[in-house]
C-alpha positions, -999 to 999 in steps of 0.1 A, spaced: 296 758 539 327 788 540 333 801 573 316 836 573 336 870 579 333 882 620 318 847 637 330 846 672 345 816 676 361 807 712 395 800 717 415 779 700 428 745 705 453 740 733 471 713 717 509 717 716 532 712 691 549 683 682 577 665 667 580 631 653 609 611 645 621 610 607 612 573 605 582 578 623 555 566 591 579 536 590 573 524 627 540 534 618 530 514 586 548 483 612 522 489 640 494 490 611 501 459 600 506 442 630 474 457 642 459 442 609 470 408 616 458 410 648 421 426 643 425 398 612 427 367 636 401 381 660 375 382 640 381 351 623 378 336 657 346 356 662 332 350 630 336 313 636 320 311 665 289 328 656 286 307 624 296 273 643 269 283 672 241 288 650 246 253 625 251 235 656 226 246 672 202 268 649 189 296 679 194 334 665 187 339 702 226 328 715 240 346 686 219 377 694 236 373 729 266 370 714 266 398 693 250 424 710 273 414 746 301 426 720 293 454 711 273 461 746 313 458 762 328 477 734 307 507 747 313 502 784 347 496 780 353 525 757 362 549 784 387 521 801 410 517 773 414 556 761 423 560 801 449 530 795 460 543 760 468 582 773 486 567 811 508 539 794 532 540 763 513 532 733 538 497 723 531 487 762 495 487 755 493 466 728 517 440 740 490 439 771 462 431 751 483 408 729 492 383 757 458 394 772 438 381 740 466 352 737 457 337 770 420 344 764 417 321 732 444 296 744 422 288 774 391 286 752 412 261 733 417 243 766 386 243 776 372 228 737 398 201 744 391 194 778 353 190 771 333 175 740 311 199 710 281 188 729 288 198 760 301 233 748 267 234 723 242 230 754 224 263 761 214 253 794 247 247 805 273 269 818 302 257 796 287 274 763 282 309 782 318 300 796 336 294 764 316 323 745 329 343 771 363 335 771 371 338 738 341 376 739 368 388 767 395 383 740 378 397 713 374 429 733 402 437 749 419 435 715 400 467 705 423 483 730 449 477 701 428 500 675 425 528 703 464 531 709 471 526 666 447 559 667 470 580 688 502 566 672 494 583 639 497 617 663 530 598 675 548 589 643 531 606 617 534 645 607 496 664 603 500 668 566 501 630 560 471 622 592 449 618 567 467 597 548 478 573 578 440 578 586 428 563 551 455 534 552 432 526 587 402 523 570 422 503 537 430 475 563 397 478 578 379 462 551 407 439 541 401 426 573 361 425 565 367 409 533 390 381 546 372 372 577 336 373 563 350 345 536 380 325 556 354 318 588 328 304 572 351 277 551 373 273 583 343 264 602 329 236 573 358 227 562 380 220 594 359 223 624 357 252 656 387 230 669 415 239 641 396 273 640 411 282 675 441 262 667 448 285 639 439 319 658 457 308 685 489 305 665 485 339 643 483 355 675 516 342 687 530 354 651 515 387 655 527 391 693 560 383 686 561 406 655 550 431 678 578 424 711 604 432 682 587 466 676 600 495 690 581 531 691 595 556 701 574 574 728 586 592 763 568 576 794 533 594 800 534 618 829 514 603 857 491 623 884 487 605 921 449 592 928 440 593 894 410 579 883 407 544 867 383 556 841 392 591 839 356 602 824 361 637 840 395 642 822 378 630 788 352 651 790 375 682 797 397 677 770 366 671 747 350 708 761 383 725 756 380 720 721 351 742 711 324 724 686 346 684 691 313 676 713 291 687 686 315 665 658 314 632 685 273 638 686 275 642 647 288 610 646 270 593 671 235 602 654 250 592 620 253 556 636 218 557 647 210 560 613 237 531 605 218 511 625 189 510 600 212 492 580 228 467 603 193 454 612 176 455 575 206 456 550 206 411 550 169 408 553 167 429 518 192 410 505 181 379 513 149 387 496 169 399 463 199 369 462 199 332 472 218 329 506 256 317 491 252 347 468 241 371 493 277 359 511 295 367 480 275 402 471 289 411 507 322 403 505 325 418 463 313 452 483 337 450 512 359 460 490 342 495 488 358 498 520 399 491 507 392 513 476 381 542 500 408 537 524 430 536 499 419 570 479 420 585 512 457 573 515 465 587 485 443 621 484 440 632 514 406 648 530 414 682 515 420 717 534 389 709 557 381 676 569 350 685 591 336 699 557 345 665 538 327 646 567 298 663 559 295 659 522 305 621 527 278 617 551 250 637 526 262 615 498 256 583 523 219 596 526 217 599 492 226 562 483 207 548 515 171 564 501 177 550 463 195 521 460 160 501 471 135 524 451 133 492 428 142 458 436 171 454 410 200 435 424 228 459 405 210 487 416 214 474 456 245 458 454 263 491 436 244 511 462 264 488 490 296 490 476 296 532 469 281 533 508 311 513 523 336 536 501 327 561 522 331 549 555 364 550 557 361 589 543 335 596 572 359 578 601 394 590 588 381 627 589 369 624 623 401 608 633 421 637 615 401 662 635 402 646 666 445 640 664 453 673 654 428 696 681 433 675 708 468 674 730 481 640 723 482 629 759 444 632 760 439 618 729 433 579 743 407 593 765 389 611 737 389 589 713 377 561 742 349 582 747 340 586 710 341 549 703 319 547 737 289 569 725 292 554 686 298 522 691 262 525 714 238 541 693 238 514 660 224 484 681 201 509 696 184 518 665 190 485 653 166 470 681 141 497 676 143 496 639 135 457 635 100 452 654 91 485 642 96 474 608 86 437 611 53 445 629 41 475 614 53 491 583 62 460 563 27 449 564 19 481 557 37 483 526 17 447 513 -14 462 519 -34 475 493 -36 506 510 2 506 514 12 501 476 -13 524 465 4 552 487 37 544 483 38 525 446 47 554 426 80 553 445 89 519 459 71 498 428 58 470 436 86 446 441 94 420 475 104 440 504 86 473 497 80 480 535 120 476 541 130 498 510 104 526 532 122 527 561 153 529 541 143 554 521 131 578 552 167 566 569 186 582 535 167 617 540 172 619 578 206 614 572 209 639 543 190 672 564 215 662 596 246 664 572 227 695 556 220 715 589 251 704 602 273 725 573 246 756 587 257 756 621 283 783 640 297 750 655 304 737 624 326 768 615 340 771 649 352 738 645 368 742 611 384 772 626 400 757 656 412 725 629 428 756 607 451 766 635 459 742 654 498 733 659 510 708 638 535 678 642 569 678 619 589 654 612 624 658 640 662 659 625 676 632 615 689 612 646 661 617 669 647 585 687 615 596 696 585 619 689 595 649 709 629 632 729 659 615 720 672 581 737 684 592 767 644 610 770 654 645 770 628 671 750 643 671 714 629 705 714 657 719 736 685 696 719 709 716 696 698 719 664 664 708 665 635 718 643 619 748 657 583 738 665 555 767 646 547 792 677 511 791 689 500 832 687 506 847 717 478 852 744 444 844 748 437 848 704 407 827 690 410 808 661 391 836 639 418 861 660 445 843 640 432 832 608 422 873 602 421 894 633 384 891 639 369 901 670 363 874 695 336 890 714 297 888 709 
């Protein structure tokens, strides 16, 4: 996986140097935690109105709406928000789709007061799709909020510690799993859909007002007349000025096709190997995979080469996807769950890393829009090919006698051989990608171009912003301020300045 002596690689990043203020992973550690709060109470909300749809009505099909029309408006409005992130200061943002997502659930609150459960559980009627929808629109536009907390580790935080701001990410991530997936079902049981909104309605008001009292530091972002309102041409520029960045987004993007696998046959299997209420508890007990990887990746960092620890992290997720169903043992599944999610947060913080140091940070909104675009898309895509493939086809398979004797000297013969096949074939695909990945000149390109691009450092003392001071002049000119690291001279490639190798074929 080492770069080798005399590639060519194109030339390097053109991402400027920065400076941050000296409090910066202060302001920082703020906007995380208001951002957790807030991802917190949205999918509490969202988690209790799946669960309180289905009891109350018992049809997968409105959830399956439901669910897929989330992440369906997560991809299409990918590109919008990285467009609003990189045109508006970050703090505006957020206190946007704050109030946005404020007025969204109080309305839906409104609506459940204004009109009884049965009219707002009938199908057929427009006040279910209505109130779904409201409180969908809220749920979405608060992923605007993660977007913006992505480029405000480029802001606040210096490049040495990305990938530590990166892992804290991921920590909060699966806090927030681990609290929603218990608190929604036991808010919707125990105290009704109506105190459920009551409740999100008032933690959003807490975390809003938490945030109005924030200040980040951040000059106004320089704005060009008759710009687009989904800049898509500007997103893919600064994506193809980054040579091999395309190749890491469709890296990604495939290794969430494979995640799909999982997100259409990871309960079924369970539910074969653990009563339901258990199956709820195995889930949450492994979310926590997800905080212990965050939080390594706080404290370690993502070494030298982040593209490279991408890579191995997605190998070793191949690795645990085709064993931990060779044999229908519960420890053997659940441990295989829990050592998967530790390294999700590993995968997504490096590509995070990658993207805030290559990329200029005025572009980064848009690139990272278009990222969560493409990879939010692919898992339901696989996920709705995956299923009737599965359900109709190789899951009989597998019960035939045929079937086990093929595939018995692997599988066993336990319940659910046909689902531990496809995840089995799932684990390999994703092992030879992450394998021929580490092979490619892209790959080393890439790792080039991360080597030597600028980095941010922390400003002197008394700066008020990343890269300006209160009264928004360029800290870089101000008396006394920290020298940014030079960017070699002329049109040198990343291998040009990492050892003076030719650039040319």
């Amino acid at each position: 996986m080492s770069e080798e002596p005399g590639e060519s690689v194109p030339e390097a990043s053109a991402a400027a140097a920065r400076t941050v203020p000296p409090n910066g992973m202060r302001t920082f550690l703020h906007v995380l935690v208001n951002t957790a709060a807030a991802n917190i109470t949205t999918s509490y909300l969202w988690f209790a109105l799946t669960f309180w749809v289905y009891l109350e009505t018992g049809s997968v099909l409105a959830t399956g709406i439901i669910g897929g029309a989330y992440m369906l408006l997560l991809a299409v409005f990918g590109m919008v928000f990285g467009t609003l992130v990189d045109r508006h200061r970050k703090h505006r943002v957020m206190v946007v789709s704050a109030l946005f997502s404020l007025v969204a659930f109080a309305a839906a609150g409104g609506l459940y007061l204004s009109h009884s459960e049965a009219e707002l559980l009938d199908l057929g009627a427009p006040w279910f799709w209505l109130f779904s929808g409201i409180i969908l629109a809220g749920a979405v536009v608060e992923n605007l909020r993660n977007i913006a907390l992505s480029t405000t580790v480029t802001l606040l935080v210096p490049t040495e510690r990305h990938a530590n701001a990166n892992g804290l990410v991921g920590t909060v991530g699966g806090l927030a799993f681990l609290v929603t997936s218990v608190l929604s079902g036991f808010s919707v049981g125990l105290l009704g859909m109506g105190w459920t909104l009551a409740i999100a309605i008032g933690l959003t008001v807490v975390a809003l007002a938490h945030l109005l009292a924030l200040r980040i530091p951040e000059k106004d972002p320089e704005r060009t007349e008759k710009a687009a309102f989904v800049d898509v041409r500007g997103a893919v520029a600064a994506i193809r000025a980054v040579p091999g960045l395309f190749a890491l987004i469709i890296f990604s993007t495939f290794n969430n096709l494979i995640g799909g696998v999982y997100m259409a046959l990871m309960d079924p299997y369970g539910l074969e190997l653990f009563p339901v209420e258990i199956w709820g508890v195995v889930l949450a007990v492994s979310s926590t995979g997800f905080i212990i990887g965050g939080a390594v990746v706080a404290a370690k960092g993502l070494g030298r080469n982040p593209i490279r620890t991408l890579l191995l992290a997605v190998a070793l997720m191949g690795v645990l996807g085709a064993v931990f169903t060779l044999r229908d043992w519960w420890w053997l599944y659940a441990g295989g769950i829990w050592l998967y999610m530790m390294l999700i947060p590993v995968v997504e913080s490096a590509e995070q890393t990658v993207i805030q140091k290559v990329v200029p940070f005025e572009k980064q909104g848009r690139v990272f829009g278009a990222a969560t675009a493409l990879e939010v898309s692919a898992a339901p895509i696989t996920s709705f090919l995956i299923a009737p493939i599965a359900q109709f086809w190789i899951i009989p398979y597998l019960e035939t006698d045929a079937g086990r004797q093929a595939w018995g000297w692997l599988l066993g013969d336990g319940e659910a051989r046909g689902i531990a096949l496809v995840f089995v074939f799932a684990g390999i695909a994703m092992v030879i990608a992450a394998i021929l990945a580490s092979t490619t000149r892209v790959y080393r390109t890439l790792s080039a171009e991360y080597a030597v691009a600028p980095e941010t450092v922390a400003g002197p003392e008394g700066s008020d912003a990343e890269g300006s001071n209160a009264e928004g002049v360029d800290a870089s000119d101000a008396p006394g301020s920290a020298e940014p690291p030079a960017r070699p001279p002329g049109p040198a490639s990343a291998a040009q300045a990492r050892g003076g190798v030719s650039s040319q074929e």
